[in-house]
VOFIDREN-471752 format. One line per field, with one value per residue (C-alpha): residue in three letters; residue number from 1; x, y, z; chain. Coordinates in steps of 0.1 Angstrom, whole numbers. Layout:
# residues N
res: (ALA_...)
n: (NUM_...)
u: (X_...)
v: (Y_...)
w: (Z_...)
chain: (A_...)
//
This chain:
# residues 487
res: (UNK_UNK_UNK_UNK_UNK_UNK_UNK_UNK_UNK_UNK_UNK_UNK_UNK_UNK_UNK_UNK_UNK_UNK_UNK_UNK_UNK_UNK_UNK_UNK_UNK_UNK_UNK_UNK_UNK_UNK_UNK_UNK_UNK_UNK_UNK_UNK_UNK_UNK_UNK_UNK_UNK_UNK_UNK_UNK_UNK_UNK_UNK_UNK_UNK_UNK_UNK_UNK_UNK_UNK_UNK_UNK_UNK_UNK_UNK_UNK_UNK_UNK_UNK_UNK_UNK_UNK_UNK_UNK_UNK_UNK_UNK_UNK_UNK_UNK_UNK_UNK_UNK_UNK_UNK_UNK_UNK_UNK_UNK_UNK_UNK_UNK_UNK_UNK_UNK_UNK_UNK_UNK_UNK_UNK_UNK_UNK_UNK_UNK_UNK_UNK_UNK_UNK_UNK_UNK_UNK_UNK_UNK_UNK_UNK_UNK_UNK_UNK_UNK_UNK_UNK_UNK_UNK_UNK_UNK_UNK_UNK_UNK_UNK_UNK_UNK_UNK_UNK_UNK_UNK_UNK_UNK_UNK_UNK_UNK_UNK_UNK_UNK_UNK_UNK_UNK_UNK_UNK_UNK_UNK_UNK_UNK_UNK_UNK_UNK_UNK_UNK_UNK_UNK_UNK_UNK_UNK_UNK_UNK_UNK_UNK_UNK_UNK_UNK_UNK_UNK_UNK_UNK_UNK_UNK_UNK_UNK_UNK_UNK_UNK_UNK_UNK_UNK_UNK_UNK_UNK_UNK_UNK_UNK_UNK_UNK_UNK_UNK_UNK_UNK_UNK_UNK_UNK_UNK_UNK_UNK_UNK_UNK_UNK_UNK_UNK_UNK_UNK_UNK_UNK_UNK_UNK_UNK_UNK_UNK_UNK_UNK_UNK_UNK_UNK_UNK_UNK_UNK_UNK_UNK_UNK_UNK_UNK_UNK_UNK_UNK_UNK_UNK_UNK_UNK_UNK_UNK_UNK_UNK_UNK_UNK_UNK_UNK_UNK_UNK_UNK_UNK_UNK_UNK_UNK_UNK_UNK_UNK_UNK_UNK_UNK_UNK_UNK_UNK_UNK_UNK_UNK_UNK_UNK_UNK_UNK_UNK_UNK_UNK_UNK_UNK_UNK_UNK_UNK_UNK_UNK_UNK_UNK_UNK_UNK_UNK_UNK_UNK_UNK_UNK_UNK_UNK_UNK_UNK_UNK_UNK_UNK_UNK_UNK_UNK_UNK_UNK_UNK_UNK_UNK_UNK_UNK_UNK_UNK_UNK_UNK_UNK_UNK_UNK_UNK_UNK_UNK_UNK_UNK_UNK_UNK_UNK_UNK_UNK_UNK_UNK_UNK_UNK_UNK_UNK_UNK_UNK_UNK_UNK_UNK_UNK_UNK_UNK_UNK_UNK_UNK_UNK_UNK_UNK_UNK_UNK_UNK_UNK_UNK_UNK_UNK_UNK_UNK_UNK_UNK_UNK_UNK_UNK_UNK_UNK_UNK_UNK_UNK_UNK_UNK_UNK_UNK_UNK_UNK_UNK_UNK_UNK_UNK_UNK_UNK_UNK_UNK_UNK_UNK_UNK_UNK_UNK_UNK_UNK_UNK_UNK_UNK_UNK_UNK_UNK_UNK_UNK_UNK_UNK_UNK_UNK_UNK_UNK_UNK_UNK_UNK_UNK_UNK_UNK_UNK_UNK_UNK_UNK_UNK_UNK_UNK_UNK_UNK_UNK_UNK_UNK_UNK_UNK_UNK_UNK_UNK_UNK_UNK_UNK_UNK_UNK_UNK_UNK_UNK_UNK_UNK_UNK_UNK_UNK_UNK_UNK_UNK_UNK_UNK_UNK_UNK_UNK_UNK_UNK_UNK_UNK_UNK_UNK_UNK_UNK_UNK_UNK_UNK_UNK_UNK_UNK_UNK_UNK_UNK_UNK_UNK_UNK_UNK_UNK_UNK_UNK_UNK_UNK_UNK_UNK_UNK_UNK_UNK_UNK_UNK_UNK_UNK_UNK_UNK_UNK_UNK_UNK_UNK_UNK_UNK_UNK_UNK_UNK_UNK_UNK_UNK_UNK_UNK_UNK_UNK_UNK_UNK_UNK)
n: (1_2_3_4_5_6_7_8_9_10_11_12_13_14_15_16_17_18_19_20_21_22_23_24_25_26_27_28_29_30_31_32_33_34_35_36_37_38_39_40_41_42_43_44_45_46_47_48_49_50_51_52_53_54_55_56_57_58_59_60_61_62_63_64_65_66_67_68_69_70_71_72_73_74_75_76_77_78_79_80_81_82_83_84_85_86_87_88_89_90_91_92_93_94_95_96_97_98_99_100_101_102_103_104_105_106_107_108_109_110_111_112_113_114_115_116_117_118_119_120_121_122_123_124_125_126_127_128_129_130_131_132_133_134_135_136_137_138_139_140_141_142_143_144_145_146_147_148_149_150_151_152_153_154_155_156_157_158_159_160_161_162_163_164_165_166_167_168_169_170_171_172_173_174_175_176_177_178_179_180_181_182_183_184_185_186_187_188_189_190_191_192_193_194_195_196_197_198_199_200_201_202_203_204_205_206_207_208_209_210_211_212_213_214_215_216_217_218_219_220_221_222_223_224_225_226_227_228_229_230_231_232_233_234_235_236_237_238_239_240_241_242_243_244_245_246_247_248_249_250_251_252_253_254_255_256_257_258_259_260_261_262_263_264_265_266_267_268_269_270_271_272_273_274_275_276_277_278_279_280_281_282_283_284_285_286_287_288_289_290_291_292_293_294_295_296_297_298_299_300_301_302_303_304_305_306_307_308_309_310_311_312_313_314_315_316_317_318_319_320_321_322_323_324_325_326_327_328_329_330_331_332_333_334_335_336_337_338_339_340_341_342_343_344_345_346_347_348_349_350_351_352_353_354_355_356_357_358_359_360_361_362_363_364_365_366_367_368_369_370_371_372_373_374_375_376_377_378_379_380_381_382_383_384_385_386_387_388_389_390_391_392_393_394_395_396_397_398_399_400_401_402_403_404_405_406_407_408_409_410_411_412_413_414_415_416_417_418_419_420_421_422_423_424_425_426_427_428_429_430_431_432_433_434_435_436_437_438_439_440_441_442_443_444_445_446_447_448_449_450_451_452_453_454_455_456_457_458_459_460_461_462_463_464_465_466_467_468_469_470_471_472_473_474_475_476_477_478_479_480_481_482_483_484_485_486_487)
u: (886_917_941_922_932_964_970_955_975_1009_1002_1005_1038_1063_1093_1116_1104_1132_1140_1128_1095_1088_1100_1073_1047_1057_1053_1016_1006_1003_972_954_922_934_957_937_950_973_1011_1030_1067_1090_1125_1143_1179_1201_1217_1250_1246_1227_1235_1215_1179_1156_1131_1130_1099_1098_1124_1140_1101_1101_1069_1054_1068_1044_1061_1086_1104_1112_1137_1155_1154_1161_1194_1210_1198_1215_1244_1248_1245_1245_1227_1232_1229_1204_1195_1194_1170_1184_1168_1185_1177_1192_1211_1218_1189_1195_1200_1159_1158_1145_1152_1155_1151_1138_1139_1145_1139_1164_1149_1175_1154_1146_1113_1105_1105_1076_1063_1064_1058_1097_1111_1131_1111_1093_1053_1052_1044_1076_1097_1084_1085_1124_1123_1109_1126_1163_1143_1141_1176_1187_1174_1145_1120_1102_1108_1105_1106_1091_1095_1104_1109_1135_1129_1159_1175_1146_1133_1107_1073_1070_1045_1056_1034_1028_1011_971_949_927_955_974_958_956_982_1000_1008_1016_1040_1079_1096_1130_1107_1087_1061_1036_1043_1027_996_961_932_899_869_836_809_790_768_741_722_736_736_735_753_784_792_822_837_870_908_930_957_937_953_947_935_919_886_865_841_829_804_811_783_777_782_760_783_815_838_865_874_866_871_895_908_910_939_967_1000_996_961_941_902_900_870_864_842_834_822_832_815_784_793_787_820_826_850_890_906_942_948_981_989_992_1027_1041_1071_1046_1026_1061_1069_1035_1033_1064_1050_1022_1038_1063_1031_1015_1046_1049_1070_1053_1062_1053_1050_1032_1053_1064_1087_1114_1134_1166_1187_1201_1238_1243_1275_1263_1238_1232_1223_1197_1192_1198_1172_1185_1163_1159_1181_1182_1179_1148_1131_1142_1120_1088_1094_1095_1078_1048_1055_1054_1058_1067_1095_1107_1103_1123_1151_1150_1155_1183_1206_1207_1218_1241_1258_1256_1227_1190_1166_1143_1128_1149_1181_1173_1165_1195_1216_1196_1203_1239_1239_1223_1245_1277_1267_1262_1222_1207_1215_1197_1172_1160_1139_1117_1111_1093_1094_1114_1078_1066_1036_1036_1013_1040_1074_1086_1119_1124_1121_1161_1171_1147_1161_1199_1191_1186_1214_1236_1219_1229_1262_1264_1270_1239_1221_1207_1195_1180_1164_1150_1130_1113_1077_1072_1040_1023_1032_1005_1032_1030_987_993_1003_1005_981_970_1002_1002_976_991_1026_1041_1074_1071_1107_1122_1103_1112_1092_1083_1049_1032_999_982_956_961_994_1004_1040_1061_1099_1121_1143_1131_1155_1154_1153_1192_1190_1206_1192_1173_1159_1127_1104_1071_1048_1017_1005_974_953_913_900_910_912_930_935_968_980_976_994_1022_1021_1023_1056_1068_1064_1079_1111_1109_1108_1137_1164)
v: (127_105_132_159_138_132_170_185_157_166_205_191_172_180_198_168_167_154_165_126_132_165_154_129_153_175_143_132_169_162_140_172_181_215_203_181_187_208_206_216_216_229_224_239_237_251_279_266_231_240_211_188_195_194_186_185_181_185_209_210_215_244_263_297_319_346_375_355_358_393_377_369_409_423_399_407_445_448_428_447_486_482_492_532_533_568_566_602_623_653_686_702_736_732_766_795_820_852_890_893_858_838_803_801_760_736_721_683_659_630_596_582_547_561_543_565_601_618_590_590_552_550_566_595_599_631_637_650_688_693_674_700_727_720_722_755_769_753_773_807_803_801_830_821_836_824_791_790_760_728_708_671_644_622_582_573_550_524_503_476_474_491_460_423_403_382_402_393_420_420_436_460_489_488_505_468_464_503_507_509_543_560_586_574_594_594_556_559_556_580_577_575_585_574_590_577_551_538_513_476_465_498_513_537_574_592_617_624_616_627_641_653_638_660_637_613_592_573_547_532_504_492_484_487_453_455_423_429_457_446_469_443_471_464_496_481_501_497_521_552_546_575_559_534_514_505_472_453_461_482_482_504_534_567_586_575_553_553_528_531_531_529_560_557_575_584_604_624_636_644_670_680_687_710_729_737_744_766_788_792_808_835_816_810_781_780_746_717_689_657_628_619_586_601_617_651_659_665_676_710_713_736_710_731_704_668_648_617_587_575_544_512_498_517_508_470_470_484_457_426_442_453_430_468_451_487_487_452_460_489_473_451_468_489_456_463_501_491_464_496_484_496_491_468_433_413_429_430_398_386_405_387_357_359_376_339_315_337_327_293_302_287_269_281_251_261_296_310_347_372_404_407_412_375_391_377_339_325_330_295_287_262_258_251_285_305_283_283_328_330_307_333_361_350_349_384_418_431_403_419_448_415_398_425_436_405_406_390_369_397_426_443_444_413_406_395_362_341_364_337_325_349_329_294_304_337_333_361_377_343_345_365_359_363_356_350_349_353_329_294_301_303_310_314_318_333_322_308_300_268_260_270_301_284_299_277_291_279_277_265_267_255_260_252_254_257_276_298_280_291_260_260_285_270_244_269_278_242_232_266_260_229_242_268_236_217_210)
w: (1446_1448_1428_1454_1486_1474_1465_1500_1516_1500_1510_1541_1542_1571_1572_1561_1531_1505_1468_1459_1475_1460_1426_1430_1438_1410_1388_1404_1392_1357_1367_1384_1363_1359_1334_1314_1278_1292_1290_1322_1333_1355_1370_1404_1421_1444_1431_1437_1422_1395_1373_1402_1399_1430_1408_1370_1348_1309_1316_1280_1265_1245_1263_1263_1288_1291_1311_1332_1294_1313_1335_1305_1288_1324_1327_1292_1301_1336_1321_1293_1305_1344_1368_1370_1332_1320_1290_1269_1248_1231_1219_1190_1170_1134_1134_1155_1160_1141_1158_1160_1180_1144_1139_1102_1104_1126_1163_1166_1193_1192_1204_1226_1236_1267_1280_1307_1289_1307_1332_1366_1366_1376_1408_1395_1363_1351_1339_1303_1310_1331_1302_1279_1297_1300_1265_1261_1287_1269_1236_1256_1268_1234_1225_1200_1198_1166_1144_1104_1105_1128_1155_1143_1166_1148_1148_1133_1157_1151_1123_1113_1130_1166_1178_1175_1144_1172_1194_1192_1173_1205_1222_1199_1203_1244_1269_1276_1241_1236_1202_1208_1202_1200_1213_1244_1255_1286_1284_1249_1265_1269_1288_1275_1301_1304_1317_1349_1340_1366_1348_1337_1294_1284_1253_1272_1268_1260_1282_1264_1266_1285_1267_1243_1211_1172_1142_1172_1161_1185_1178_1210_1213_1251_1272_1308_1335_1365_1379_1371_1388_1361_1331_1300_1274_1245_1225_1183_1163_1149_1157_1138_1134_1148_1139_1171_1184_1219_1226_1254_1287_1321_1350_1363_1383_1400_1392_1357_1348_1327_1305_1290_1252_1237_1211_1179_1173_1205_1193_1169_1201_1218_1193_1183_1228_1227_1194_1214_1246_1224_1211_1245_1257_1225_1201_1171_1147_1111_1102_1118_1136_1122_1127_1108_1097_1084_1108_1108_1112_1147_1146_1131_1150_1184_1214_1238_1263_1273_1293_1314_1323_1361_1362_1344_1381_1388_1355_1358_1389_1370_1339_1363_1395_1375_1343_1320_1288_1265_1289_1285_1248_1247_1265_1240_1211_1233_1233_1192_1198_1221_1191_1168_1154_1146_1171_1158_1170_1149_1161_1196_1196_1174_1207_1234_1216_1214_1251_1265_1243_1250_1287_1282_1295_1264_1229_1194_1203_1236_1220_1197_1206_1190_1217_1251_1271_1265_1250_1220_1226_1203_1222_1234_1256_1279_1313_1323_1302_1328_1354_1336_1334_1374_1385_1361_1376_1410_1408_1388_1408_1401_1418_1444_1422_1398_1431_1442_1410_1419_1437_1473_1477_1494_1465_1446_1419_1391_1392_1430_1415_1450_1469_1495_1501_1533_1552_1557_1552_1561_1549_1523_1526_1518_1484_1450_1419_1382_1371_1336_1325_1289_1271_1280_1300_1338_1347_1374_1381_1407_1438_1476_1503_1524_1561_1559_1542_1508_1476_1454_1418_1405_1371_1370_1337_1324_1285_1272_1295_1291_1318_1344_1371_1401_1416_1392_1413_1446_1433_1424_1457_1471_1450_1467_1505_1498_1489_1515_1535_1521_1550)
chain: (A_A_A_A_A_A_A_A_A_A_A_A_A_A_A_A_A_A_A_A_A_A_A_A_A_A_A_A_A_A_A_A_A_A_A_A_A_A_A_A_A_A_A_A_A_A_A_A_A_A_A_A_A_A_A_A_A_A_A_A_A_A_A_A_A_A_A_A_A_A_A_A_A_A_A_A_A_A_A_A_A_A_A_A_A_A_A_A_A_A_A_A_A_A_A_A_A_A_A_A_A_A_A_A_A_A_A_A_A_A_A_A_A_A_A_A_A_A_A_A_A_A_A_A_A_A_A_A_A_A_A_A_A_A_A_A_A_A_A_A_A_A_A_A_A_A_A_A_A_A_A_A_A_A_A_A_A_A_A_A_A_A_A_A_A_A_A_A_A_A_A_A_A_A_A_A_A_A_A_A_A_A_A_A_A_A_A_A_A_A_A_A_A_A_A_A_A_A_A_A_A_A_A_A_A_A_A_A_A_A_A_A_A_A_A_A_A_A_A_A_A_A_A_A_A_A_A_A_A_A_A_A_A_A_A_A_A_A_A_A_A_A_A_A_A_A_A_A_A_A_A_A_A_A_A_A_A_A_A_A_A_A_A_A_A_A_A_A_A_A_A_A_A_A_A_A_A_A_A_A_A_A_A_A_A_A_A_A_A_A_A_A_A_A_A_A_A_A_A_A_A_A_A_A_A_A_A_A_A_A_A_A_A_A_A_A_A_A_A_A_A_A_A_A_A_A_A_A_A_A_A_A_A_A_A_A_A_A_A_A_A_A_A_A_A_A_A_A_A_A_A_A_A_A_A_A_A_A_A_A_A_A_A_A_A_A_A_A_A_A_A_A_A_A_A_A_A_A_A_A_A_A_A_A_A_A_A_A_A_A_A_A_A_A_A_A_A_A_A_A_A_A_A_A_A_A_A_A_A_A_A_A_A_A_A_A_A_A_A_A_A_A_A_A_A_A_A_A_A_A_A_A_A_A_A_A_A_A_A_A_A_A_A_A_A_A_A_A_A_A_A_A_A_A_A_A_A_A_A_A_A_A_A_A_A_A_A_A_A_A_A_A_A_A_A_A_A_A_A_A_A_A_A_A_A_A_A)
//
């Protein structure tokens, strides 16, 4: 009761509060039951004297980030390509069409990175049908009108596994853990449906998916919750596994019911989509698609059409926004192609690396990463590089574009991470932040202003925790209205 008083007490301290006094508070945390067994840490400062904390607590720990390890990717990203950067896929066809309109070789799709090629999740972007109906209408202007060969949708510009080894088994096979691609796809997800199910701990029934995907196999052994409304369904495979199982539960409902599975080779199903598309508008193809890992020669080839990506701007707003972590991953592995390198983990990461020591952000010491999504359970950095990366990113020129990817207290974006921050404080505008959350970790980063207006930058993270208990959050939120309320 006295760590309870204390804590309602401080919530309530007036607007003179000084750094001293709140560094105290952030100190009497660690006593909070919440984070019994639990290690948790944090460090703030004006943006403009960053080298005199406000506060500062274990803030050279090596923790897990979770998804504020975004801020990081989205920093080296913007820095690296700017903000109007498109990224580009490219559709080939391997020769000239004859006088009859006969391809005598193949179509290829070049994966260009892009990790918006048929979403509309950013603003600008495209769904997958109008993508390949560009394509067969570039096919048609060409003059084709029947392929000997295939349509092969080439991989090249990656290597090395498309998921992190780190990322947990339990989540592999779900949309948020969807495998990389030079050749995104529908944000290398599908939809599995359900059918309505009225009655509580019953064995479900499948609908179908939505696209329908060839070679797919279903096993599904998820039951029914009469007292949940939650989806608690977990999708087991691997990528390029097409023999999935579905267990856990979703809730009981009238209409039916959708989860999100990642697909098992997303640049397979790009270029098995425009074979298909190609057939239903009269132009046959004699072989069945495939992907490829050794590239063409381009040079002698006959580009039919170039597809541009919405902005790196727009999609930097979905990654920390809505914390999309195939996004973050693909920017990743886009810092590599931009060194001339394959895009794989290690290389992206080697760049992101190099990218946050170049700017002084962080030393060798201060992370262990595995992915650029914080996904994987074992990524560890410390506190002062998040807080180091946002003091940088303040005084770069994209850093309104960077602040502004952030979510506001009151967004639906980023699991509505201080969602009752509204009621006793409505300062919402003044706030910008990153959240993080997987097993045993809550996160937060991001930027308040004062009574003044001054910018201050802010990490606060927990690990190893043993329940889900939202009071950790409250407390997020108290360490926040604080600074709001620093003179």
């Amino acid at each position: 009761m006295r760590f309870l008083s204390l804590f309602l007490s401080l919530l309530c301290l007036p607007a003179f509060s000084s750094a001293q006094v709140l560094q105290s508070f952030v100190e009497e945390q660690q006593s909070l039951p919440v984070l019994q067994g639990a290690i948790w840490g944090g460090v703030a400062a004006y943006a403009d004297a960053p080298t005199t904390p406000i506060f500062a607590l274990h803030e050279n720990t090596r923790l897990t980030p979770a998804s504020t390890l975004k801020l990081l990717t989205t920093a080296a990203a913007l820095e690296t390509f700017g903000p109007d950067h498109r990224f580009e896929t490219r559709l080939y066809a391997q020769t000239r069409p004859d006088e009859n309109g006969v391809l005598h070789g193949n179509l290829y799709l070049q994966g260009g990175a892009d990790p918006t090629l048929g979403s509309t999740r950013v603003t600008g972007g495209q769904p997958w049908q109008q993508v390949v109906e560009q394509w067969v209408k570039a096919v048609q202007k060409a003059g084709i009108t029947k392929i000997t060969g295939t349509v092969i949708a080439d991989v090249s510009a990656f290597e090395g596994p498309s998921v992190s080894p780190k990322v947990n088994w339990e989540n592999m096979g779900n949309y948020f853990a969807a495998p990389a691609s030079p050749l995104c796809f529908n944000d290398n997800s599908f939809e599995i449906h359900f059918k309505p199910q009225l009655r509580a701990n019953q064995l479900t029934e499948l609908a179908g998916t939505t696209p329908q995907l060839p070679q797919l196999h279903l096993q599904n052994f998820v039951t029914t919750d009469g007292k949940t409304k939650k989806d608690n369904a977990y999708v087991y495979g691997a990528p390029e596994q097409y023999n999935l199982k579905i267990f856990g539960t979703i809730p009981t409902n009238l209409n039916g019911f959708t989860i999100k599975a990642a697909l098992p080779d997303p640049a397979l199903f790009a270029a098995q989509m425009l074979q298909n598309a190609l057939v239903e508008n009269n132009i046959p193809v004699q072989k069945e698609a495939q992907t490829t890992l050794q590239a063409p020669d381009y040079t002698q080839q006959q580009l039919l059409h170039t597809y541009y990506s919405p902005r790196l701007k727009d999609i930097v707003v979905i990654v920390n926004k809505r914390s999309f972590n195939l996004y973050a991953d693909m920017l990743l592995r886009n810092l590599a192609l931009k060194e001339g390198k394959k895009g794989s983990i290690e290389n992206g990461l080697n760049a992101l690396n190099r990218f946050l020591q170049q700017h002084k952000i962080a030393t060798a010491n201060d992370t262990v990463l595995y992915d650029g999504s914080g996904l994987a359970r074992d990524n560890l950095l410390t506190p002062q590089t998040l807080l180091n990366t946002l003091v940088y990113m303040a005084n770069s020129p994209y850093f309104d574009i960077y602040y502004h990817s952030l979510a506001t207290p009151d967004d639906r974006g980023d699991l509505l991470l201080l969602r009752r921050f509204l009621k006793p404080f409505k300062k919402v505008d003044q706030v910008r932040v990153k959240g993080g959350t997987i097993d045993g970790v809550k996160a937060a980063a991001g930027y308040v202003h004062d009574k003044d207006g001054k910018l201050i930058a802010f990490v606060l993270m927990a690990n190893n925790l043993a329940s889900k208990d939202e009071s950790l959050l409250r407390m997020h939120e108290a360490v926040i209205k604080q600074l709001l309320q620093l003179p």
